[in-house]
C-alpha positions as a printed NumPy array, in Angstrom:
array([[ 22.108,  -5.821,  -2.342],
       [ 23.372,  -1.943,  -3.802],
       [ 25.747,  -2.207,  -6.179],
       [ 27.242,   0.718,  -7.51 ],
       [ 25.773,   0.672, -11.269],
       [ 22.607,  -0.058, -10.347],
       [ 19.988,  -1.931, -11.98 ],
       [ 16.317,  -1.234, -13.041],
       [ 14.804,  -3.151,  -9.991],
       [ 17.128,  -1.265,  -7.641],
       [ 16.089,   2.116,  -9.646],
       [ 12.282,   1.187,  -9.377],
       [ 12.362,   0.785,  -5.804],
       [ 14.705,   3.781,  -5.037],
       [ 11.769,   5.751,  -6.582],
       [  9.027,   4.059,  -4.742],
       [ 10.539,   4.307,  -1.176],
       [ 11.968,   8.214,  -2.014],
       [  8.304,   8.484,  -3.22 ],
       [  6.376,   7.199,   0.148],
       [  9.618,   9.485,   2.059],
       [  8.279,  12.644,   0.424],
       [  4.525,  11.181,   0.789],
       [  5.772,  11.083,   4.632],
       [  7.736,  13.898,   4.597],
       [  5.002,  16.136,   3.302],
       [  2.242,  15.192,   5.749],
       [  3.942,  14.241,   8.9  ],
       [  7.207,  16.626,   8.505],
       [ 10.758,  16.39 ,   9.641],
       [ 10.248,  13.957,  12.341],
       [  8.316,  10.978,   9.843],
       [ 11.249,   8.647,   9.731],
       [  9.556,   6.572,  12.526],
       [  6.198,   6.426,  10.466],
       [  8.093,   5.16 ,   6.805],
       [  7.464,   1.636,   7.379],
       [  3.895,   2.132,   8.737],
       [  2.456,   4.511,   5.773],
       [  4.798,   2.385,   3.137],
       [  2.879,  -0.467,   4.095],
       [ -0.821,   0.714,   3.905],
       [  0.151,   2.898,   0.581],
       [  1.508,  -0.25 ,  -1.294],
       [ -1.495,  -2.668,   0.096],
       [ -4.28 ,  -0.136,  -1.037],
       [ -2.653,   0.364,  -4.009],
       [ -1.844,  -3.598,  -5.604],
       [ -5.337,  -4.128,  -3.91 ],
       [ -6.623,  -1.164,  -5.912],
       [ -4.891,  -2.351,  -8.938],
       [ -5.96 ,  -5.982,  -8.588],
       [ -9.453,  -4.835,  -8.512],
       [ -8.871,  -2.876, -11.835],
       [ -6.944,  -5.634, -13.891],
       [ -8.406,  -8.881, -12.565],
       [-12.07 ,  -9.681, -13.523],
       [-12.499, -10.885, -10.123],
       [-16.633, -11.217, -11.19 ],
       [-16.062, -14.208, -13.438],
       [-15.247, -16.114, -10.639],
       [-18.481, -17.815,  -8.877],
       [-17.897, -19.548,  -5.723],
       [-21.347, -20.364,  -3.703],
       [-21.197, -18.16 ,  -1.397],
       [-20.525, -15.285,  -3.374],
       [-17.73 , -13.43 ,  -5.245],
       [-14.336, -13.396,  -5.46 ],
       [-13.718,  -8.757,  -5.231],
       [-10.824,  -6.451,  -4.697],
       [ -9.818,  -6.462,  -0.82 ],
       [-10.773,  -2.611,  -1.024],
       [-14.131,  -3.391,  -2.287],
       [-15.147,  -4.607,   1.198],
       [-16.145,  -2.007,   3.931],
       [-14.252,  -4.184,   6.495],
       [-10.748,  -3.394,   5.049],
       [-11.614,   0.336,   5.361],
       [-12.856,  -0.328,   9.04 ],
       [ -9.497,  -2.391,   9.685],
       [ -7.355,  -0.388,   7.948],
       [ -9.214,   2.998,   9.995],
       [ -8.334,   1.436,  13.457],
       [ -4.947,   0.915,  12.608],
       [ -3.963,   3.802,  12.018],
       [ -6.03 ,   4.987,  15.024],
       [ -4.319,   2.612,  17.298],
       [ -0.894,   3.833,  15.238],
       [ -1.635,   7.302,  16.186],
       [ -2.585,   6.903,  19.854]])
């Protein structure tokens, strides 16, 4: 919903999806509209997982079979998030 004066939640993600544009834009070049969605996604999961790892003291939490961690903590998310992009690509 634009409107022409625009707010700060319109401004803040103007500058986040001009940011993962250039991000594209940069590595891919002129022909990385089709890939926007795809690197949007896995830039803004890795970074709230990143961040949630940072701010949240997942360690105080005990559950008996372990730990609560940040998602990125686990080798598994690399793995998964490795072979999409690989299946992506290909």
């Amino acid at each position: 919903n634009q409107q022409t004066i625009p707010t700060a939640g319109q401004n803040f993600f103007k500058y986040v999806l001009e940011f993962i544009r250039d991000v594209s834009k940069t590595q891919i070049g002129e022909e990385h509209g089709p890939w926007v969605p795809f690197i949007g996604t896995m830039f803004l999961f890795i970074f709230v997982s990143n961040w949630s790892g940072a701010l949240l003291p997942w360690k105080i939490i005990q559950l008996p079979h372990g730990e609560l961690a940040a998602p990125t903590n686990d080798i598994n998310t690399t793995v998964a998030l490795a072979l999409l992009t690989s299946v992506a690509y290909f």
